[in-house]
C-alpha positions as CSV (number, residue, x, y, z in Angstrom):
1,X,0.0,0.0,0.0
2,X,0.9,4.0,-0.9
3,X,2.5,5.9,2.0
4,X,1.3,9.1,0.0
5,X,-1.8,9.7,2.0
6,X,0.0,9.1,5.2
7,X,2.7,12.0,3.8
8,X,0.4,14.1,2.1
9,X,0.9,17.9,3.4
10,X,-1.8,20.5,4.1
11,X,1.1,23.5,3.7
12,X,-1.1,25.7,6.1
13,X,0.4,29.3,6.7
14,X,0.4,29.7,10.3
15,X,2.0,32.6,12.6
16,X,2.6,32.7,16.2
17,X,-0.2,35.6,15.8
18,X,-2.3,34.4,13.0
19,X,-5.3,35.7,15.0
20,X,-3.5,39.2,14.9
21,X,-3.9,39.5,18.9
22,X,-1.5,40.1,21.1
23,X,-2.8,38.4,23.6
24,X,-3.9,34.8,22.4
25,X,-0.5,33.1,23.3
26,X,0.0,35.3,26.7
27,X,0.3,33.5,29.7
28,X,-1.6,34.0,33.0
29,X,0.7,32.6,35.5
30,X,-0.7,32.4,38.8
31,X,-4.3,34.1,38.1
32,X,-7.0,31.4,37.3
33,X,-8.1,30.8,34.3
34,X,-11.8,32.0,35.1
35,X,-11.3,35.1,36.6
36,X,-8.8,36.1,33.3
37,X,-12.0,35.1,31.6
38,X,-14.2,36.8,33.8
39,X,-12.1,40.3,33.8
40,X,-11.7,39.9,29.8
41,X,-15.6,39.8,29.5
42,X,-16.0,42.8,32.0
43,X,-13.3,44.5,29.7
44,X,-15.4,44.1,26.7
45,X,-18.7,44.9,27.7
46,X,-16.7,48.5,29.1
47,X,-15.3,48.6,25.7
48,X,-18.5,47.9,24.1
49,X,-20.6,50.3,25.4
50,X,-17.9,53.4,24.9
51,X,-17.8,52.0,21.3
52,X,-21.4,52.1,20.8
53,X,-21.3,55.6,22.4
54,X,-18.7,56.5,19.2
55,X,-15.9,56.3,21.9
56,X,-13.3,54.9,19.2
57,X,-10.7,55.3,21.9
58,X,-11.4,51.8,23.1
59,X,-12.0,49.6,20.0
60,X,-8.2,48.5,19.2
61,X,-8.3,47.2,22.7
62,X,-11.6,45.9,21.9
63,X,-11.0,44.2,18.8
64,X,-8.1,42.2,20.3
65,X,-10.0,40.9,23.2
66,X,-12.9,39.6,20.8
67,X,-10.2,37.7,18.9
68,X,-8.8,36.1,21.8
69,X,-12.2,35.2,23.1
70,X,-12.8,34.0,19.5
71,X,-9.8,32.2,19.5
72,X,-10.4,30.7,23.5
73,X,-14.1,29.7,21.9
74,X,-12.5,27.3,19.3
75,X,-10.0,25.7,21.4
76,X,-13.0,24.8,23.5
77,X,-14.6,23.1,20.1
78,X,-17.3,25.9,20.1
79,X,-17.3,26.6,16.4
80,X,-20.5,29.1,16.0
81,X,-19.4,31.1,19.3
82,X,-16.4,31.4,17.7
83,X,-17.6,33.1,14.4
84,X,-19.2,35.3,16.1
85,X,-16.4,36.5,18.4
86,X,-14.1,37.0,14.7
87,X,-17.2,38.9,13.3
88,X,-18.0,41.2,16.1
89,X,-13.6,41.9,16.0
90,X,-13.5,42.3,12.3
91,X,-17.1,44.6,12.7
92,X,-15.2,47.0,15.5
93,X,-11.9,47.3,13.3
94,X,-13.9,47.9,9.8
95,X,-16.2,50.6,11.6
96,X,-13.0,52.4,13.1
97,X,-11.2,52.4,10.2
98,X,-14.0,54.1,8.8
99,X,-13.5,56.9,11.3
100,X,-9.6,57.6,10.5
101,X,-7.6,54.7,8.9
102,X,-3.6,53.8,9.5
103,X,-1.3,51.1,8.3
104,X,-1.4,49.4,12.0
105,X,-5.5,49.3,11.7
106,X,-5.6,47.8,8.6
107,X,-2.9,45.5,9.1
108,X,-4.8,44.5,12.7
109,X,-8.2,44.0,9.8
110,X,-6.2,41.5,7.6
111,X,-4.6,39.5,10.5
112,X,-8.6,39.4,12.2
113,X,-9.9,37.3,8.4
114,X,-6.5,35.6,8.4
115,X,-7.3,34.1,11.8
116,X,-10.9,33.6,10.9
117,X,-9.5,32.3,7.8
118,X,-7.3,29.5,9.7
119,X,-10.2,28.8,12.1
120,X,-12.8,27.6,9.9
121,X,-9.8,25.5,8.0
122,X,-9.4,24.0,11.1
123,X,-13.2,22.9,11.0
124,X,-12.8,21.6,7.4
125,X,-15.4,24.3,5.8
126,X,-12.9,24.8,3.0
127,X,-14.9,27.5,0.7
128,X,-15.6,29.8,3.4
129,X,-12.6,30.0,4.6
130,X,-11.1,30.6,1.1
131,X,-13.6,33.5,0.8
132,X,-11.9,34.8,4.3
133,X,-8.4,34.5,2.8
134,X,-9.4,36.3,0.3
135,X,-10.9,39.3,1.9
136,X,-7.4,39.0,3.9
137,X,-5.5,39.2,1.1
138,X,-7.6,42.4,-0.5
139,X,-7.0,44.2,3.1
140,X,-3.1,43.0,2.6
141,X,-2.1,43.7,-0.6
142,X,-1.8,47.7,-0.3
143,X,0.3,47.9,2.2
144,X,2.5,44.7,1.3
145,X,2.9,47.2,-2.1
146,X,4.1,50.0,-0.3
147,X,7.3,48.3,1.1
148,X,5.8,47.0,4.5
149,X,7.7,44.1,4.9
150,X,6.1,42.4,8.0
151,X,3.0,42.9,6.1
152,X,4.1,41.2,2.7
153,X,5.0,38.1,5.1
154,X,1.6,37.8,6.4
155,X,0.1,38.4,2.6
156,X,2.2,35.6,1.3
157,X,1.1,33.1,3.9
158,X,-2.6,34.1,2.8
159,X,-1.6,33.0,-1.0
160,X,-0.3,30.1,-0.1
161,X,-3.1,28.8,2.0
162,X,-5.6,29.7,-0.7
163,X,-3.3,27.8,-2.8
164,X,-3.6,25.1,-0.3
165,X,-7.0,25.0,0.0
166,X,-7.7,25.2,-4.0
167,X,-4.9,22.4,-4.2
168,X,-7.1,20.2,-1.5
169,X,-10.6,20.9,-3.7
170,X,-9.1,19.9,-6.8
171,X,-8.2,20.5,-10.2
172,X,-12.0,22.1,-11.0
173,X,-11.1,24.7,-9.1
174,X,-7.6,25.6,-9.9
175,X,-8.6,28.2,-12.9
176,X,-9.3,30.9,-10.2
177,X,-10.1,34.1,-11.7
178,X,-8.6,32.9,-15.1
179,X,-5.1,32.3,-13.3
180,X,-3.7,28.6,-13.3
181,X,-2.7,27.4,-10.1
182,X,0.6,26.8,-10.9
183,X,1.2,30.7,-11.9
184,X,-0.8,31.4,-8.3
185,X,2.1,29.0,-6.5
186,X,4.7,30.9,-8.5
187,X,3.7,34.3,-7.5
188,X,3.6,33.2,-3.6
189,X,7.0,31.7,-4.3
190,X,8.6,34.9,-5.8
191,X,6.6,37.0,-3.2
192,X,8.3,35.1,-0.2
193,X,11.8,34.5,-2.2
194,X,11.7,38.7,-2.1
195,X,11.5,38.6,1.8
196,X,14.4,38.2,4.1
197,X,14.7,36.2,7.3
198,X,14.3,32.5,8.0
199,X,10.8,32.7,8.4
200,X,10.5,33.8,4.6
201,X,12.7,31.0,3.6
202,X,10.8,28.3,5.3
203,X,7.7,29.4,3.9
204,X,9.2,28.9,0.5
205,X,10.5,25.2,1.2
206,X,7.2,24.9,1.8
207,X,5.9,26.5,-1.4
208,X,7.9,24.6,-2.8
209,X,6.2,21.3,-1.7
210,X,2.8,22.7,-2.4
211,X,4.3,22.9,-5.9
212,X,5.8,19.8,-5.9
213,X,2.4,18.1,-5.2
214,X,0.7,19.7,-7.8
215,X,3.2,19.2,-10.5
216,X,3.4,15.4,-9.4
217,X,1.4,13.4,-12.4
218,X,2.0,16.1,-14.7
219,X,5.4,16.9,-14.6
220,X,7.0,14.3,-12.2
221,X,10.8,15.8,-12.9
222,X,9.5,19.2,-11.7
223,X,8.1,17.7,-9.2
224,X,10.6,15.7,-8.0
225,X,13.2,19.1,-8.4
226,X,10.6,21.4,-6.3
227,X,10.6,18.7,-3.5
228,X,14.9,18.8,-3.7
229,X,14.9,22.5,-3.6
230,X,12.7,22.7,0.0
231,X,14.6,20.0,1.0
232,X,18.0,22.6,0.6
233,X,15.9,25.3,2.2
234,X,15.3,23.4,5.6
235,X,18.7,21.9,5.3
236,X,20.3,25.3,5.4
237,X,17.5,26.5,8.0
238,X,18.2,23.4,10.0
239,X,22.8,24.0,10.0
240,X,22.1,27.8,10.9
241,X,20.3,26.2,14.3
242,X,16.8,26.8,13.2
243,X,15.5,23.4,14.8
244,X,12.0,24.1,14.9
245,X,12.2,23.3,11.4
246,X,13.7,19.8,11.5
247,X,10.6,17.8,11.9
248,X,9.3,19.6,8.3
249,X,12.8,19.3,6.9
250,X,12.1,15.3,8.0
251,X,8.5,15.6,6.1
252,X,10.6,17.3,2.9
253,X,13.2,14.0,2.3
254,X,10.8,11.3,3.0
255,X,8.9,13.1,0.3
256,X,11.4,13.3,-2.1
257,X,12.8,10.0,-1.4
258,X,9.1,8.5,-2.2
259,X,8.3,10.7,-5.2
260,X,12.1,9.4,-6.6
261,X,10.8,5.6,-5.6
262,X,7.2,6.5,-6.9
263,X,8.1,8.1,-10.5
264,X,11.5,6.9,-11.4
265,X,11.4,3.2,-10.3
266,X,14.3,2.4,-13.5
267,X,16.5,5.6,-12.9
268,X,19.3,4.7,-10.9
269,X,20.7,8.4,-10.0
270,X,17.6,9.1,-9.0
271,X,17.1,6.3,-6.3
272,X,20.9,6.8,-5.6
273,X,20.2,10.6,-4.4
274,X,16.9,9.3,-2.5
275,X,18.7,6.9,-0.7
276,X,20.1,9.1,1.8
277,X,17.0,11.2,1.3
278,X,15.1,8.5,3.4
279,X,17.4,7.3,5.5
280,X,18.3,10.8,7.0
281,X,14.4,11.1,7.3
282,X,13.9,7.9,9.1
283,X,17.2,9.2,11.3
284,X,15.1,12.9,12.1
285,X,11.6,10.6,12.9
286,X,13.5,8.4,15.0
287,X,14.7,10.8,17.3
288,X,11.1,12.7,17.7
289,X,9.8,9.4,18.2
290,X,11.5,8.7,21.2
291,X,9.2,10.4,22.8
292,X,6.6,7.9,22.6
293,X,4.1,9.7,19.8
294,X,2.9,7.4,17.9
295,X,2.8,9.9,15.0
296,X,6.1,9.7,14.6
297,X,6.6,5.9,14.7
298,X,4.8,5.8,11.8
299,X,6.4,8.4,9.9
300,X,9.8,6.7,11.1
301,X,8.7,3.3,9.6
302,X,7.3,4.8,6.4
303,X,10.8,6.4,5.7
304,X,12.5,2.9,6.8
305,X,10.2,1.0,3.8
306,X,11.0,3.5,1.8
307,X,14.8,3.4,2.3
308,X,14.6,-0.5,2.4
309,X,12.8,-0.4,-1.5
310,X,15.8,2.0,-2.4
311,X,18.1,-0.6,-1.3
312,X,16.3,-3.6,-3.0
313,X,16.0,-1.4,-6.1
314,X,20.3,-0.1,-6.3
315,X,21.1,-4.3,-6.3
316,X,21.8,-4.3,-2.9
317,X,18.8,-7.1,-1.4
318,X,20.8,-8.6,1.7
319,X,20.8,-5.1,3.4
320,X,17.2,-4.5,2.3
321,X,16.4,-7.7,4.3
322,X,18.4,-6.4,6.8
323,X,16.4,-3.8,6.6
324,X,12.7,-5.2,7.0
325,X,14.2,-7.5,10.6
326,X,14.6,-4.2,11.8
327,X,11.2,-2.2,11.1
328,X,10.0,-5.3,12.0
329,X,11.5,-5.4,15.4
330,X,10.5,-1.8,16.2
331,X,7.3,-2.4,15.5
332,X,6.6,-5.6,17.2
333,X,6.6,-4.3,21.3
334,X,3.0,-2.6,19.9
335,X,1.0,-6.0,19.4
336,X,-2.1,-5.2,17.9
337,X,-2.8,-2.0,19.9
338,X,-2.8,-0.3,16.5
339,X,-4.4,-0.7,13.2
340,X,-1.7,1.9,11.5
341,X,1.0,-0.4,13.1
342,X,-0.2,-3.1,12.1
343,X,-0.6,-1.9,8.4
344,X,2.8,-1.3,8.1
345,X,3.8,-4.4,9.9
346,X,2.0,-6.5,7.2
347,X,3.5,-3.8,4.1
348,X,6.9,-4.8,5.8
349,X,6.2,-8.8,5.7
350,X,4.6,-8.6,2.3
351,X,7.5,-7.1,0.6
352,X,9.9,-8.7,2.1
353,X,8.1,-11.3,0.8
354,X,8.3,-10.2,-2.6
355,X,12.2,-9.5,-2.4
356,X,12.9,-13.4,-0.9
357,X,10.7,-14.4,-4.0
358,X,12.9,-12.5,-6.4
359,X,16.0,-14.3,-4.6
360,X,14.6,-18.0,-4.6
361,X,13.6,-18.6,-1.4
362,X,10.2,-19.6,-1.6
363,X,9.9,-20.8,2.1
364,X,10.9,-17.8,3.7
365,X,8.3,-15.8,1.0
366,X,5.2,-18.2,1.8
367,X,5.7,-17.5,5.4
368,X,6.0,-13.9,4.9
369,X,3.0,-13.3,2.7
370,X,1.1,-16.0,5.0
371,X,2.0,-13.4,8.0
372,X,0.8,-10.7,6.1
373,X,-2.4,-11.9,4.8
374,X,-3.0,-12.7,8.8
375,X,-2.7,-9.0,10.1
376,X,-4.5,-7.6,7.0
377,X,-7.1,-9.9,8.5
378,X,-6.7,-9.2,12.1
379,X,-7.3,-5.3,10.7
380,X,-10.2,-6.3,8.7
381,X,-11.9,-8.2,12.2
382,X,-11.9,-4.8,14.1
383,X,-14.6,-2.6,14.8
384,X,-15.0,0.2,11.9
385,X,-18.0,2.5,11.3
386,X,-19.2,1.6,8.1
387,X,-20.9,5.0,7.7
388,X,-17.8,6.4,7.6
389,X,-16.4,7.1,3.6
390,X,-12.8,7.1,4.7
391,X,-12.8,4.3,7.2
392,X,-14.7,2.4,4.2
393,X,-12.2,3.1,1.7
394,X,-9.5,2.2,4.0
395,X,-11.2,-1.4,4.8
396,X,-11.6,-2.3,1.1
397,X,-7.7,-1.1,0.4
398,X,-6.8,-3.7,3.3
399,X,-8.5,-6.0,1.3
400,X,-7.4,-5.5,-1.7
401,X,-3.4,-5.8,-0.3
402,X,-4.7,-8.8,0.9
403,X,-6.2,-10.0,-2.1
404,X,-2.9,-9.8,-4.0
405,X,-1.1,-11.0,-0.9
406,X,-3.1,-14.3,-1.7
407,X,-2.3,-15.0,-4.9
408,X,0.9,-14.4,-4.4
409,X,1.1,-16.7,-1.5
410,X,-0.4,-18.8,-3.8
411,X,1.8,-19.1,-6.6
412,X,4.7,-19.9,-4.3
413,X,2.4,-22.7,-2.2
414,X,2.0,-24.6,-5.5
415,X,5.6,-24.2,-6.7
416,X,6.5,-25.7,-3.2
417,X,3.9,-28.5,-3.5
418,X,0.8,-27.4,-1.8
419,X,-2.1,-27.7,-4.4
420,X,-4.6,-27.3,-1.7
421,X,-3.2,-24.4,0.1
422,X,-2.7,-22.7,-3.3
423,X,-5.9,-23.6,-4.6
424,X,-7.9,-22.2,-0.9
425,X,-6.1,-19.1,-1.3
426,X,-7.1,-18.6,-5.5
427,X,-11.2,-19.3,-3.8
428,X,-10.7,-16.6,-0.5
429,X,-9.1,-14.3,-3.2
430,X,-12.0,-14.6,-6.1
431,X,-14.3,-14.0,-3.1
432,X,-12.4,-10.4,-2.1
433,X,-12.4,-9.3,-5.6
434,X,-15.9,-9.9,-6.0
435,X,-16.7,-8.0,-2.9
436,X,-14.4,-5.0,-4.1
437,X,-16.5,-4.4,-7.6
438,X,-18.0,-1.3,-6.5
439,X,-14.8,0.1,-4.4
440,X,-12.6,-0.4,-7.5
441,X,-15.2,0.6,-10.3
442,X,-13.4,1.0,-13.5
443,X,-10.2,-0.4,-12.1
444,X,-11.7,-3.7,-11.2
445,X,-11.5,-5.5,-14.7
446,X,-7.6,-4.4,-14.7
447,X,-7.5,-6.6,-11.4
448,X,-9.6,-9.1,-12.9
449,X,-7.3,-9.6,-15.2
450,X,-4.4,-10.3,-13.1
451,X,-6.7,-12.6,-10.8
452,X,-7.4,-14.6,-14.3
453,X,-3.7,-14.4,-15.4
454,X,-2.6,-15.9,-11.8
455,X,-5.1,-18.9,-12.1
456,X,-4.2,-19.4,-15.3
457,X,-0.4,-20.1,-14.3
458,X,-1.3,-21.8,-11.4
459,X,-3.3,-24.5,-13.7
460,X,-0.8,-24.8,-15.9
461,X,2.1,-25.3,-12.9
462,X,-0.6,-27.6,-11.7
């Protein structure tokens, strides 16, 4: 199975103030958290009545306490209170600047729809979010033109995550306003390339891989040379001390080390410059995942079965086996505690199966792929809500690995003697693929086909 949904990247903008409030991140060190709630409230119904009195004194302070309410609202999961605490602060700023504007005000306007912008992301209601970035942007843009540097920072961020968010809706939606997205990714790149500071630079690395994602099936060198070049970025980042970045400069090499694997299976200097690619990733992941997130286990092992298909690809199989014994050995203290370890644990058996096959030694393959068709069935036995489209999708994908799982296990039962244990495995998988007609739709007489092509050998070894 793909590791690309497991590594694919949302590329979201995000500042220490993306709310624009100075006071979302303050702490409150020895004062309870209700009475700094309590005072803030008392603060803004003050505020609020000297506003509605045309006090305009008031409403910068008032602005940035309804931001940090709205902000305090959403990390409590309530979405509409939220909304409404970003559109009373973005009502208070738009009526003062009405009154006398300045570059602070208006900057304080953009960074309120930016931080709307980033909440309702965060809830997955993609278009109106994108129609807050937007009105970010049109607040942004002036100033970013007249040389306000901190400003153009903040604008660039909002292009990229409406880039992100037309990237995530598909390609329907990339001819915005009669600009391809690829000439919208471009503009953010040369916007933050014209910025100084490390901040700037990172955001391009990861323009770049928002680039590199949408280039992928059309234009899989450029893709593959956009991932390299944010994978310099956060390198550099990274040597000048900037470790904050080494978890996404981690993301950036198992990336390019499985769009090399991915689109360039044949090209040895390709897989040759991946190589390291994935193993420093794995290295990175390995030391975050000391810490017992689970997260980065994952991403850890998905760089490891990378680097070990890099291996068996250069010619160099006995280290790639080498290899597998050791993912398997990290991952085996978790038991069946978790469906994503065991996933990987039966990707790890089945192709080391397929790499003891190439080499001859059927034994060790048939026990493999026997191993692996065993936790693709333990997975398949738990509890999954069947009303859920992605938990669905991910059940019939476990059963199509194990599907092919079985036929292979299959062809290497029979050429070791087992006619019945070949021929049990050809009914379970016949059984599978007719279950999986609707999941794979047009795809499913393309694994027909191989079903038919698999019996067909195996009566003709028999």
């Amino acid at each position: 199975m793909s590791h690309d949904d497991h590594h694919q990247q949302r590329h979201e903008h995000r500042h220490d103030h993306s709310c624009g409030c100075p006071h979302c991140h303050d702490g409150h060190d020895g004062i309870d958290v209700p009475d700094v709630a309590a005072q803030l409230l008392h603060r803004i119904e003050k505020n609020q009545r000297l506003f509605d009195q045309e006090d305009y004194s008031c409403a910068e302070e008032l602005a940035d306490d309804c931001l940090t309410m709205a902000v305090s609202a959403q990390d409590e999961g309530e979405v509409t209170e939220s909304t409404d605490w970003f559109a009373r602060a973005i009502e208070v700023l738009e009526k003062r600047i009405a009154q006398g504007q300045t570059d602070d005000l208006i900057h304080r306007l953009g960074l309120a729809h930016l931080g709307f912008a980033v909440m309702l992301n965060d809830e997955e209601k993609s278009d109106e979010a994108l129609e807050e970035y937007q009105k970010a942007a049109a607040v942004l843009t002036p100033l970013a033109d007249a040389g306000k540097e901190d400003v153009a920072l903040d604008l660039a961020g909002v292009e990229l995550n409406i880039c992100t968010i037309l990237y995530s809706l598909g390609s329907d939606a990339w001819d915005w306003k009669g600009r391809l997205l690829t000439d919208r990714i471009a503009g953010v790149l040369a916007r933050f390339k014209s910025l100084s500071g490390s901040e700037a630079l990172f955001y391009s690395a990861k323009t770049l891989m928002l680039r590199a994602a949408v280039l992928e099936r059309e234009s899989p060198v450029d893709s593959l040379d956009a991932s390299r070049q944010a994978a310099d970025i956060l390198h550099s980042l990274v040597r000048d001390g900037k470790e904050e970045y080494k978890s996404d400069l981690a993301e950036s090499l198992a990336i390019l080390a499985e769009r090399a694997k991915e689109f360039f299976p044949d090209d040895k200097a390709r897989l040759s410059e991946a190589l390291p690619a994935a193993h420093e990733a794995a290295k990175i992941f390995r030391e975050f995942a000391e810490s017992g997130n689970l997260l980065n286990v994952l991403d850890e092992i998905d760089a490891l079965l990378i680097e070990a298909y890099l291996l068996e690809s250069l010619g160099r199989p006995e280290e790639a086996l080498d290899l597998y014994e050791n993912i398997l050995d990290e991952v085996r203290p978790y038991g069946n505690e978790s469906v994503d370890i065991l996933t990987r644990s039966a990707e790890c058996y089945s192709s080391r199966a397929k790499l003891e096959r190439k080499l001859e030694r059927f034994d060790e393959a048939r026990g493999d792929w026997g191993l692996a068709i065993e936790l693709y069935q333990i997975i398949l036995e738990q509890p999954f809500d069947g009303e859920d489209e992605e938990q669905a999708d991910f059940v019939s994908g476990t059963r199509l690995s194990q599907m092919l799982d079985r036929i292979q296990h299959a062809e290497v039962s029979l050429s070791l003697g087992d006619e019945s244990s070949a021929a049990e495995d050809c009914r379970l998988a016949q059984e599978a693929l007719d279950s999986l007609a609707g999941y794979l739709g047009d795809d499913y007489a393309g694994y027909r086909k191989i079903f038919e092509a698999a019996v067909e050998g195996l009566g003709r070894k028999g």
